[in-house]
TIMIPA-725315 format. One record per atom (N, C-alpha, C): chain; atom name; y, x, z. Coordinates in steps of 0.05 Angstrom, whole numbers. Example, Ala and Ser with C-alpha at 12.3 -4.5 7.8 and 13.67 -1.06 7.14 Angstrom:
2
> A;N;-114;264;156 .
> A;CA;-90;246;156 .
> A;C;-66;264;156 .
> A;N;-45;257;142 .
> A;CA;-21;273;143 .
> A;C;1;258;157 .
This chain:
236
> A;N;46;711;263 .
> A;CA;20;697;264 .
> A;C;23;669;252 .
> A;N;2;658;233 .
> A;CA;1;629;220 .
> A;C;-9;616;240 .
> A;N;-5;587;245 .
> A;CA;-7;575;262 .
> A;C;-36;563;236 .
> A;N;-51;545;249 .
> A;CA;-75;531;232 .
> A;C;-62;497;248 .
> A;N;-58;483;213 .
> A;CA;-48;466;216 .
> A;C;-69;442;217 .
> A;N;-66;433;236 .
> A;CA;-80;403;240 .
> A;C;-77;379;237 .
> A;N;-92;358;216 .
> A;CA;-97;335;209 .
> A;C;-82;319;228 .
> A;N;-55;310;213 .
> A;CA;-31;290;235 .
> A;C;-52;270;244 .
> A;N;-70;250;223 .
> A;CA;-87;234;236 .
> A;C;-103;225;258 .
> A;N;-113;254;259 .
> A;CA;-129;262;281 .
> A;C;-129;270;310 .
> A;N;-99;260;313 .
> A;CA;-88;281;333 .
> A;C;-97;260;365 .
> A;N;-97;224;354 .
> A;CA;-112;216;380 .
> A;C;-145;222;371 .
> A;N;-158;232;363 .
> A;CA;-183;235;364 .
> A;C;-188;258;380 .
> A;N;-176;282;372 .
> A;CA;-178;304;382 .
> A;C;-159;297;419 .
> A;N;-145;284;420 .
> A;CA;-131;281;449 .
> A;C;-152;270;464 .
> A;N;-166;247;454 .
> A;CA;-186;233;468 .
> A;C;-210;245;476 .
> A;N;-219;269;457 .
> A;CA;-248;289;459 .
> A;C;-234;304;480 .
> A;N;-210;310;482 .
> A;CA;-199;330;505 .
> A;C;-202;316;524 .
> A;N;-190;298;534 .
> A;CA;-198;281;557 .
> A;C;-222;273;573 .
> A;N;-234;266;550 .
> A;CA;-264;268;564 .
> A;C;-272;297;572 .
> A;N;-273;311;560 .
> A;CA;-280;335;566 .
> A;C;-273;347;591 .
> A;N;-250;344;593 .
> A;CA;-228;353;617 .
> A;C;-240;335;646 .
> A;N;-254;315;633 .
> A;CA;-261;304;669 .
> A;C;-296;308;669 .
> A;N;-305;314;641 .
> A;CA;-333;323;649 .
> A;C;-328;349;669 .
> A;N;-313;368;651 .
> A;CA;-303;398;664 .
> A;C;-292;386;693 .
> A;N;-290;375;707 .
> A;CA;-279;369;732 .
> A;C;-296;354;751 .
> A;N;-312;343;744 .
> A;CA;-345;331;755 .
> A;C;-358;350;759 .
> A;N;-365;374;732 .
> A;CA;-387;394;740 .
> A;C;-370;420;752 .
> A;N;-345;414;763 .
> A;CA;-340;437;779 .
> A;C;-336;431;803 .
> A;N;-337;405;808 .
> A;CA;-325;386;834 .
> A;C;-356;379;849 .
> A;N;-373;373;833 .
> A;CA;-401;356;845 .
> A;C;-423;370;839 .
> A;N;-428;392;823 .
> A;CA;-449;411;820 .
> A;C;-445;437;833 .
> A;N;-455;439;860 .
> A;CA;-451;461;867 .
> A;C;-463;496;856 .
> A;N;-482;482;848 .
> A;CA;-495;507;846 .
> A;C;-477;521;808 .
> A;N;-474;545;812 .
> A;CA;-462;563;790 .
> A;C;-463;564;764 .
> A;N;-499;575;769 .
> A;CA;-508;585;740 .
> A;C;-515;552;722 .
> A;N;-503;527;733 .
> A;CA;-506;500;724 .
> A;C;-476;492;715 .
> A;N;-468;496;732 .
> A;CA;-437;483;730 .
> A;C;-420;503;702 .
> A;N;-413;526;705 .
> A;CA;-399;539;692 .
> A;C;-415;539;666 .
> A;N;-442;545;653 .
> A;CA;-448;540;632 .
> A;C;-433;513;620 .
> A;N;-435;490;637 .
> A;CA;-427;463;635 .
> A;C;-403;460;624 .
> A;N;-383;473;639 .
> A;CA;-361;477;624 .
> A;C;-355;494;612 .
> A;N;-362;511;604 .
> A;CA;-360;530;585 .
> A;C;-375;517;549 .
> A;N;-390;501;559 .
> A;CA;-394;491;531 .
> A;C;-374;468;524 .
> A;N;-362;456;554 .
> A;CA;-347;431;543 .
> A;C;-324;450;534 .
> A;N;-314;467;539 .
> A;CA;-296;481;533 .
> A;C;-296;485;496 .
> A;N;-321;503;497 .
> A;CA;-321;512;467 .
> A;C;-320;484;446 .
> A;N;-327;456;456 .
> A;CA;-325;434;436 .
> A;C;-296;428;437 .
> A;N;-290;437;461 .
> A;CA;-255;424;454 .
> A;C;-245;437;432 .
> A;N;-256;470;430 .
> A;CA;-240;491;417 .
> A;C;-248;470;386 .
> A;N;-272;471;380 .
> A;CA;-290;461;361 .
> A;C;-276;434;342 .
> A;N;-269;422;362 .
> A;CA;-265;386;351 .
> A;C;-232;393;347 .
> A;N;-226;408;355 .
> A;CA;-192;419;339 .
> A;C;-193;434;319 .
> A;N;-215;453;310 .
> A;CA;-212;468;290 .
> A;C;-224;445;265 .
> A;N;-239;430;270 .
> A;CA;-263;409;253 .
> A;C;-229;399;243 .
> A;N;-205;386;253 .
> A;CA;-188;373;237 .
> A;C;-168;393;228 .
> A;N;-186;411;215 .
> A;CA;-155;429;201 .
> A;C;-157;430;181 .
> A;N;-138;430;163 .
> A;CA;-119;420;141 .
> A;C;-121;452;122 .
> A;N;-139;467;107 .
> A;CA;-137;490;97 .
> A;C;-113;494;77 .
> A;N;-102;519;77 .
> A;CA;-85;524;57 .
> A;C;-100;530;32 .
> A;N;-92;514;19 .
> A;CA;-104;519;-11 .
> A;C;-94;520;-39 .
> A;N;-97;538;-53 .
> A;CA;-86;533;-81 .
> A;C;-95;538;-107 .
> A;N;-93;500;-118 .
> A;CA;-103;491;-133 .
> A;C;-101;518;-163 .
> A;N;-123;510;-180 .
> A;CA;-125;529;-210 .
> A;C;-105;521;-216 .
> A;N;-92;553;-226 .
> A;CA;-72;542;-260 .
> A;C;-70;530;-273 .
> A;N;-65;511;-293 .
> A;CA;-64;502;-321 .
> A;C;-38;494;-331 .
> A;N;-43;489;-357 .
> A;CA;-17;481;-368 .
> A;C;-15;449;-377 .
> A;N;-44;435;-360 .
> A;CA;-45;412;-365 .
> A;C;-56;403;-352 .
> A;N;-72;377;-349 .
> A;CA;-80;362;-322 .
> A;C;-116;353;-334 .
> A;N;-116;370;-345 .
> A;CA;-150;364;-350 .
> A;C;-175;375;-323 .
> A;N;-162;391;-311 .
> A;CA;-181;402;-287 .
> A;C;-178;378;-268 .
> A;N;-207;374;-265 .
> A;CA;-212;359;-245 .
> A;C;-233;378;-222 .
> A;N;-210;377;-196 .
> A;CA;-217;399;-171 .
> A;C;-234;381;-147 .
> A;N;-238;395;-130 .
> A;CA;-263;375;-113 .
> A;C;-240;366;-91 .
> A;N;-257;340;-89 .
> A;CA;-231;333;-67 .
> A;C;-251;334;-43 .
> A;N;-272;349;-35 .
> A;CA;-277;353;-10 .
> A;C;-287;378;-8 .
> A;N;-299;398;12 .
> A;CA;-312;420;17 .
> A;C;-335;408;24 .
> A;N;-362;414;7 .
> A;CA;-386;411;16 .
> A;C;-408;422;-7 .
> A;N;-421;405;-7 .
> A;CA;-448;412;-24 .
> A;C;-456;383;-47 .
> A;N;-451;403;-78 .
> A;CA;-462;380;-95 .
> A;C;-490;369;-95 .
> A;N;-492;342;-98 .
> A;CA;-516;336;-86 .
> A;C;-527;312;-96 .
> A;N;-513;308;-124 .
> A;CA;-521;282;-148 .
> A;C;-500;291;-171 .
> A;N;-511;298;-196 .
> A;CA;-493;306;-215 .
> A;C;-509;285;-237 .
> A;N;-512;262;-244 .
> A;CA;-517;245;-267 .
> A;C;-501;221;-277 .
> A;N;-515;221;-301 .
> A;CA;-506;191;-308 .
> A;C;-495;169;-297 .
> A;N;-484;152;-292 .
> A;CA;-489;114;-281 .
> A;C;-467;99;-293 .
> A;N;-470;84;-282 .
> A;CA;-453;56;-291 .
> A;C;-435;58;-267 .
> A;N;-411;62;-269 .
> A;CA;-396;54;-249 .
> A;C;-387;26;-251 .
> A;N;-395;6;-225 .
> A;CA;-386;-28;-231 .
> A;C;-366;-36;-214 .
> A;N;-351;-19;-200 .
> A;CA;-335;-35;-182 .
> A;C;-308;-32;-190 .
> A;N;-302;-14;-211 .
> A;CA;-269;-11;-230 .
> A;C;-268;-6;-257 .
> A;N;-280;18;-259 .
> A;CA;-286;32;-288 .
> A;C;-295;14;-306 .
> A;N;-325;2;-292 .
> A;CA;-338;-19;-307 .
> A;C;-350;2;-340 .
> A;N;-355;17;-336 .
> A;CA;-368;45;-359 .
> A;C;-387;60;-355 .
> A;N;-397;66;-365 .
> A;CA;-421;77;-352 .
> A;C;-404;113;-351 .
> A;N;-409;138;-339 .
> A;CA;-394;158;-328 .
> A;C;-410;184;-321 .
> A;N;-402;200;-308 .
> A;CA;-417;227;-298 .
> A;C;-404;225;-268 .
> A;N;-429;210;-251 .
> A;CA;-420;212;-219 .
> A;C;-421;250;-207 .
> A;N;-412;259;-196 .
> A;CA;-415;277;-177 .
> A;C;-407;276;-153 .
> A;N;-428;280;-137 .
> A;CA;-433;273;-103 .
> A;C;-430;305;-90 .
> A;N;-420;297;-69 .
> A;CA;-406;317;-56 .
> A;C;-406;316;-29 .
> A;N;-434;325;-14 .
> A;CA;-434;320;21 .
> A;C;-424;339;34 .
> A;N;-408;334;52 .
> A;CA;-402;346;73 .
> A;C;-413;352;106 .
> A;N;-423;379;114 .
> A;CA;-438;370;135 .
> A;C;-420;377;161 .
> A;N;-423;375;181 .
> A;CA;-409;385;203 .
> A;C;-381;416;215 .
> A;N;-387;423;192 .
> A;CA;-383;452;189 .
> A;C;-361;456;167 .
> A;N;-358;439;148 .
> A;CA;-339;433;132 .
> A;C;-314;420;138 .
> A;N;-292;424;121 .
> A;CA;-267;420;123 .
> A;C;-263;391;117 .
> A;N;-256;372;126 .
> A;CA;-262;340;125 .
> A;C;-226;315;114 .
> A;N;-214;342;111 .
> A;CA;-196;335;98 .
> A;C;-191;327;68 .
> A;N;-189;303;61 .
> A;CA;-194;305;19 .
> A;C;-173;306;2 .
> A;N;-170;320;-9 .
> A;CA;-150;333;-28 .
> A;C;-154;303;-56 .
> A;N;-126;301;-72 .
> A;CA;-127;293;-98 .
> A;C;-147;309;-121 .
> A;N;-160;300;-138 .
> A;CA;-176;312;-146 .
> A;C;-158;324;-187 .
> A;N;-140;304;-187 .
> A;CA;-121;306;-214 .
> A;C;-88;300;-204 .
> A;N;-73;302;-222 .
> A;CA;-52;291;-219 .
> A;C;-47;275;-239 .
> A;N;-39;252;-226 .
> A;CA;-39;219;-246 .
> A;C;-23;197;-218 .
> A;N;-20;173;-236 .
> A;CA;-16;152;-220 .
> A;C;-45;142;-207 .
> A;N;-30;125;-183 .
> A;CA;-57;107;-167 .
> A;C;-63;87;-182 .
> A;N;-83;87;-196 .
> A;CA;-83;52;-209 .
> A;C;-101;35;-193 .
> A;N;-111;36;-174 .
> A;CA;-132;23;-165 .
> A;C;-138;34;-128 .
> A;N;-142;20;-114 .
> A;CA;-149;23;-89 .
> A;C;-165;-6;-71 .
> A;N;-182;5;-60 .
> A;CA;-199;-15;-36 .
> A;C;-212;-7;-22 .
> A;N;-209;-20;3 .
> A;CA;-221;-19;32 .
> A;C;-247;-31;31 .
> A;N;-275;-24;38 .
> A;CA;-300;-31;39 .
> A;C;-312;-26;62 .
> A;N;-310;-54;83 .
> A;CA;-329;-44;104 .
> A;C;-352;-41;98 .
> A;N;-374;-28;113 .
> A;CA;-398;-33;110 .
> A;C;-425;-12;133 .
> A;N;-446;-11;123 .
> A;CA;-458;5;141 .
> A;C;-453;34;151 .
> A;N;-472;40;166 .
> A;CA;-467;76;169 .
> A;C;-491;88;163 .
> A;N;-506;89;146 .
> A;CA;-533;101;149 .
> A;C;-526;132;135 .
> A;N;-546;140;137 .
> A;CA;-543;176;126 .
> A;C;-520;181;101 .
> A;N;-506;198;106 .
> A;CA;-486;195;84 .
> A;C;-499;200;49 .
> A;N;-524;221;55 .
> A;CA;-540;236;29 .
> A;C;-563;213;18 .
> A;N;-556;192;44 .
> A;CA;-577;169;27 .
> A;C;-564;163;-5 .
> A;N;-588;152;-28 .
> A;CA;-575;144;-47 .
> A;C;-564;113;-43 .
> A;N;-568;99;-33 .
> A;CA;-550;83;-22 .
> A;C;-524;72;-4 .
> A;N;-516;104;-1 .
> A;CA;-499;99;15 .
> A;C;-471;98;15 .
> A;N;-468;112;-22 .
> A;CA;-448;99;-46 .
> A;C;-437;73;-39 .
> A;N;-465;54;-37 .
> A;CA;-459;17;-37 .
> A;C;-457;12;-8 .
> A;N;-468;20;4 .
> A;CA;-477;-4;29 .
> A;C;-458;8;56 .
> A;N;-446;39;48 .
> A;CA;-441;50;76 .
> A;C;-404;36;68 .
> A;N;-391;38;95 .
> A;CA;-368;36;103 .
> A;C;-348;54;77 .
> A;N;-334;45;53 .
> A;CA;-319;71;39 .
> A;C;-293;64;33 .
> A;N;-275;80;22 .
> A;CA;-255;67;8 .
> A;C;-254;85;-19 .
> A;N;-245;62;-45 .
> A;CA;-241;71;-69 .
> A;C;-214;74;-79 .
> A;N;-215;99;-93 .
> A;CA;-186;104;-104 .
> A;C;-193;107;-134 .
> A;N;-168;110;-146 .
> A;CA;-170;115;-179 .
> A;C;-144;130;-195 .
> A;N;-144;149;-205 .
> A;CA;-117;161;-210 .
> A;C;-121;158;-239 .
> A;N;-104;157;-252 .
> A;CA;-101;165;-281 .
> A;C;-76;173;-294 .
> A;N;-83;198;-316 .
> A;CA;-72;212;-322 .
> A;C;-72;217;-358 .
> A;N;-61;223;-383 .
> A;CA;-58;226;-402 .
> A;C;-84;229;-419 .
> A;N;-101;254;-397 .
> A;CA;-127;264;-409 .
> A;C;-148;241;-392 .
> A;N;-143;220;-382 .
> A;CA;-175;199;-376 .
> A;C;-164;188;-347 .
> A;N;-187;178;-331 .
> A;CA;-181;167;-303 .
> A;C;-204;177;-287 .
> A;N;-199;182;-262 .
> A;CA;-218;197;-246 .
> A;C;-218;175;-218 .
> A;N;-246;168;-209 .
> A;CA;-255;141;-194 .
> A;C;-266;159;-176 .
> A;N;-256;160;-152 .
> A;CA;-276;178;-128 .
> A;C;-272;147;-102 .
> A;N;-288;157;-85 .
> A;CA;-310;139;-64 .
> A;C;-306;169;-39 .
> A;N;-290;154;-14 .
> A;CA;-289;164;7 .
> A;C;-318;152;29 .
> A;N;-336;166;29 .
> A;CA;-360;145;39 .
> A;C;-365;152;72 .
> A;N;-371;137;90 .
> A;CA;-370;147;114 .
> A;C;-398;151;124 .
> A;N;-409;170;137 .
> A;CA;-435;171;146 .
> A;C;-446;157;171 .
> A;N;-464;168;179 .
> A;CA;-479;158;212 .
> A;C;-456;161;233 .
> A;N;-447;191;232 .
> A;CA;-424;189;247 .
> A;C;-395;185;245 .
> A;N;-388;190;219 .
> A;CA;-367;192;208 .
> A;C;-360;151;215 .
> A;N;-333;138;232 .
> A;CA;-326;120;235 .
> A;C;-304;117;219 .
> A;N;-296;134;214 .
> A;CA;-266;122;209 .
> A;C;-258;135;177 .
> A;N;-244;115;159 .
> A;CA;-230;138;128 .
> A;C;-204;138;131 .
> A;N;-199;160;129 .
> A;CA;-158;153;127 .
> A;C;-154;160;90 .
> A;N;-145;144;79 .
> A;CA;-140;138;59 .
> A;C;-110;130;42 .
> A;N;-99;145;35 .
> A;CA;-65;155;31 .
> A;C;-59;136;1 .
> A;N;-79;127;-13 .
> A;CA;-85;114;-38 .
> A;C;-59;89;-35 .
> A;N;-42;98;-50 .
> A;CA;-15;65;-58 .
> A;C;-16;68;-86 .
> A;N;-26;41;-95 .
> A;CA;-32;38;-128 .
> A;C;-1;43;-141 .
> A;N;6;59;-162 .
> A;CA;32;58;-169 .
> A;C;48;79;-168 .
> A;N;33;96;-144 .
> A;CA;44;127;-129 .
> A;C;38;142;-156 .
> A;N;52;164;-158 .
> A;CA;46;190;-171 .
> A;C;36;204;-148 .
> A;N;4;219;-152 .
> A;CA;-7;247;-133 .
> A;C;0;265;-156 .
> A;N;-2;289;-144 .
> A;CA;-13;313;-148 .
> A;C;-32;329;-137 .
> A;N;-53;348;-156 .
> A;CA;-71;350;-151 .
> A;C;-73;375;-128 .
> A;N;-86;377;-109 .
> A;CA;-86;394;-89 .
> A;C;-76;376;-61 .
> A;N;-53;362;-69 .
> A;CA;-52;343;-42 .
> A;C;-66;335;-33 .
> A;N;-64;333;0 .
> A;CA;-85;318;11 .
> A;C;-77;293;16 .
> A;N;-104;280;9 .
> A;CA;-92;245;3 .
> A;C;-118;226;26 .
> A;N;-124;252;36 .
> A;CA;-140;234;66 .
> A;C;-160;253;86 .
> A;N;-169;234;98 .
> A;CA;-195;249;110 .
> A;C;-218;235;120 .
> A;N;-240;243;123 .
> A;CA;-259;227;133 .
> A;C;-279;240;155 .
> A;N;-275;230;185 .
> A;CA;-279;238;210 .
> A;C;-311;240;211 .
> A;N;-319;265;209 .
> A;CA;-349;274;217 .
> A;C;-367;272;190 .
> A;N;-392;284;195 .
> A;CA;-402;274;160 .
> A;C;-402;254;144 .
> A;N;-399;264;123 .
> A;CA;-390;246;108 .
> A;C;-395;251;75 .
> A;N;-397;239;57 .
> A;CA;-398;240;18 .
> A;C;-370;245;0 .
> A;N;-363;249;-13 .
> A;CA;-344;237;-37 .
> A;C;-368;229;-63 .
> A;N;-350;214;-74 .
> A;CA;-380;208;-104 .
> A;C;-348;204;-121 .
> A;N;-351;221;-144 .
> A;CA;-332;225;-155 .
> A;C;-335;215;-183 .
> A;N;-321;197;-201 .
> A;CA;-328;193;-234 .
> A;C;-316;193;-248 .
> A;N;-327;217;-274 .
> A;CA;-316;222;-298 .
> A;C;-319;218;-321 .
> A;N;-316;223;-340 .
> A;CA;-312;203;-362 .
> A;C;-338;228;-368 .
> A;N;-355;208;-391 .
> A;CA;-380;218;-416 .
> A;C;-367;245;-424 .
> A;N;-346;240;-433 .
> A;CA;-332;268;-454 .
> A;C;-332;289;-430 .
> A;N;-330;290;-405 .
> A;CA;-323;311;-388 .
> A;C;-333;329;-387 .
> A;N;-328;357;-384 .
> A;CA;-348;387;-385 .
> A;C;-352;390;-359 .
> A;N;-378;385;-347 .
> A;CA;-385;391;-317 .
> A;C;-385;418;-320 .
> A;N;-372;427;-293 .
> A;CA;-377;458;-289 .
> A;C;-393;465;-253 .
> A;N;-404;435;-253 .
> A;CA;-421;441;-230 .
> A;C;-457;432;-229 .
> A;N;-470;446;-213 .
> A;CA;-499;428;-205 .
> A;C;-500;426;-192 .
> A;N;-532;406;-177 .
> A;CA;-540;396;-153 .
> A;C;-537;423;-139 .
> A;N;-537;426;-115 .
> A;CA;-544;453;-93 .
> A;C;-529;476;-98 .
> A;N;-494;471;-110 .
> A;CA;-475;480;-121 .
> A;C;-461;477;-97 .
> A;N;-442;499;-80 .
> A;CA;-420;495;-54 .
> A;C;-401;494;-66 .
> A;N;-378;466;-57 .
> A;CA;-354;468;-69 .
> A;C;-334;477;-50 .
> A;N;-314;477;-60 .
> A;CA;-288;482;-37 .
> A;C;-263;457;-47 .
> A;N;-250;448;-36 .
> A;CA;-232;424;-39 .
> A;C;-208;441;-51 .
> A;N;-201;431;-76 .
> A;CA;-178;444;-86 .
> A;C;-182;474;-99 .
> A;N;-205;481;-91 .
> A;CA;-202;509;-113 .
> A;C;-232;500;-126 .
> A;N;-239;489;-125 .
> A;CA;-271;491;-137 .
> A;C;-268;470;-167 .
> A;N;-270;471;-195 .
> A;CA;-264;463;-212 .
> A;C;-297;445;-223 .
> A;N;-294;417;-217 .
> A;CA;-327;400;-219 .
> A;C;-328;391;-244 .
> A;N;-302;388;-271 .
> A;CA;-306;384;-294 .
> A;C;-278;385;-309 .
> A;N;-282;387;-332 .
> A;CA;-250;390;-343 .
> A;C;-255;360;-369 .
> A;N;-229;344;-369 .
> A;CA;-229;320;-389 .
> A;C;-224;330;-411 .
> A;N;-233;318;-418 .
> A;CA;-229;322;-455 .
> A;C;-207;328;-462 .
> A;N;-196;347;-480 .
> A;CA;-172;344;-494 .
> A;C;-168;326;-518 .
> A;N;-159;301;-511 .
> A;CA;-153;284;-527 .
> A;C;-134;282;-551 .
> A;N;-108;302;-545 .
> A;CA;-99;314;-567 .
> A;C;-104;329;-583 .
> A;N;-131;344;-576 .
> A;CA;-134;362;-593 .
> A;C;-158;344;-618 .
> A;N;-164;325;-593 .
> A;CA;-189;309;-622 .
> A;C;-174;295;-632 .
> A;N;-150;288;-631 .
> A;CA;-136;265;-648 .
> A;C;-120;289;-668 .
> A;N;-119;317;-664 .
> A;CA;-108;324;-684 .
> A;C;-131;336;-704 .
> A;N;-155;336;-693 .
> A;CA;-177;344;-712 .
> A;C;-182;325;-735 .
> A;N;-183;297;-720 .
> A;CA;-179;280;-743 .
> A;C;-165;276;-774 .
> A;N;-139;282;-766 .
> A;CA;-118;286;-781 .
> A;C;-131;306;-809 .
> A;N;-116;311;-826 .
> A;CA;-109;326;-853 .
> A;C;-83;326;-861 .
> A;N;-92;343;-889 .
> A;CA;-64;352;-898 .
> A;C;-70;338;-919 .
> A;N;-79;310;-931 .
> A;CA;-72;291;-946 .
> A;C;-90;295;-970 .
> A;N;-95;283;-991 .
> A;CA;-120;280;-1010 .
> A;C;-116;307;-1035 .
């Protein structure tokens, strides 16, 4: 039997939902006499305990083949939910192809590397909690930014936290080598990624598109070697 492995992070979150639970479950068996009240009672606090342990598990996954690092994989499980243009201003400083990526309750909340490259860039951003699918919630909500880069371009994703989502764990050390499929964080309850790729990129996703973290492929970078050898000739 595989054991289902759970988010080291999480492990006082999930201790603390147990606890509470465990003395609700002991109030409504201790102070509610009557049956068909009490045992429903705990029987549902029961099934969230089961619930809020399975919500931090860590899926086995494995990342696409290649023979190079141009796939760029989703670093969360959810639903695409902004595939355009913008200006990215807080690193890139370029204008890019954002893809947004919500996660709702039901999804796997662990975030995978999306390339393999160095960290060039990382920051902590407190800020609000409003709806994670707001279009403002890129800027104004609570996030942290990372940045990898790699031979074929640099990839800028945004851990964004929602209404409920409090907390990002964020694994980002500028300087590190990732690889892609690692998990390089998580983000507790719903929550966004907003991910950015370079103009040249081949999106292979749209809006109202389901991804999966690590197997779902959102665009491939340019092959840069291959346009620098298109350039080239065999001389006059």
């Amino acid at each position: 039997m595989k054991w289902i492995k759970i988010d080291e992070d999480s492990y006082g979150t999930i201790l603390t939902s147990w606890c509470i639970c465990a003395v609700l479950i002991f109030l409504a068996a201790r102070f509610i006499p009557i049956i068909w009240i009490s045992i429903p009672l705990c029987a549902i606090m029961v099934v969230f305990m089961v619930f809020i342990t399975w919500f931090f598990r860590v899926p086995n996954r494995i990342a696409p083949f290649t023979e190079n690092d141009r796939l760029v994989t989703s670093v969360a499980d959810g639903k695409v939910v902004i595939v355009e243009k913008v200006y990215e201003k807080e690193y890139l400083k370029k204008e890019c192809i954002q893809i947004s990526v919500y996660m709702d309750f039901f999804d796997v909340h662990c975030n995978f590397w999306p390339i393999t490259g160095t960290v060039t860039y990382y920051k902590y951003h407190p800020g609000k909690y409003i709806l994670a699918f707001h279009e403002k919630a890129s800027e104004l909500n609570e996030h942290s930014s990372s940045c990898l880069k790699n031979s074929y371009g640099e990839i800028f994703f945004k851990q964004i936290a929602g209404t409920f989502a409090r907390r990002i764990v964020c694994y980002s050390e500028p300087g590190k080598v990732e690889y892609r499929g690692d998990q390089c964080g998580v983000i507790k309850f719903g929550s966004r990624i907003d991910l950015f790729v370079p103009l040249e990129a081949e999106i292979k996703v749209k809006v109202g598109d389901k991804v999966r973290a690590v197997e779902s492929v959102l665009a491939v970078l340019p092959d840069k070697l291959s346009e620098r050898s298109d350039t080239g000739g065999l001389g006059d």
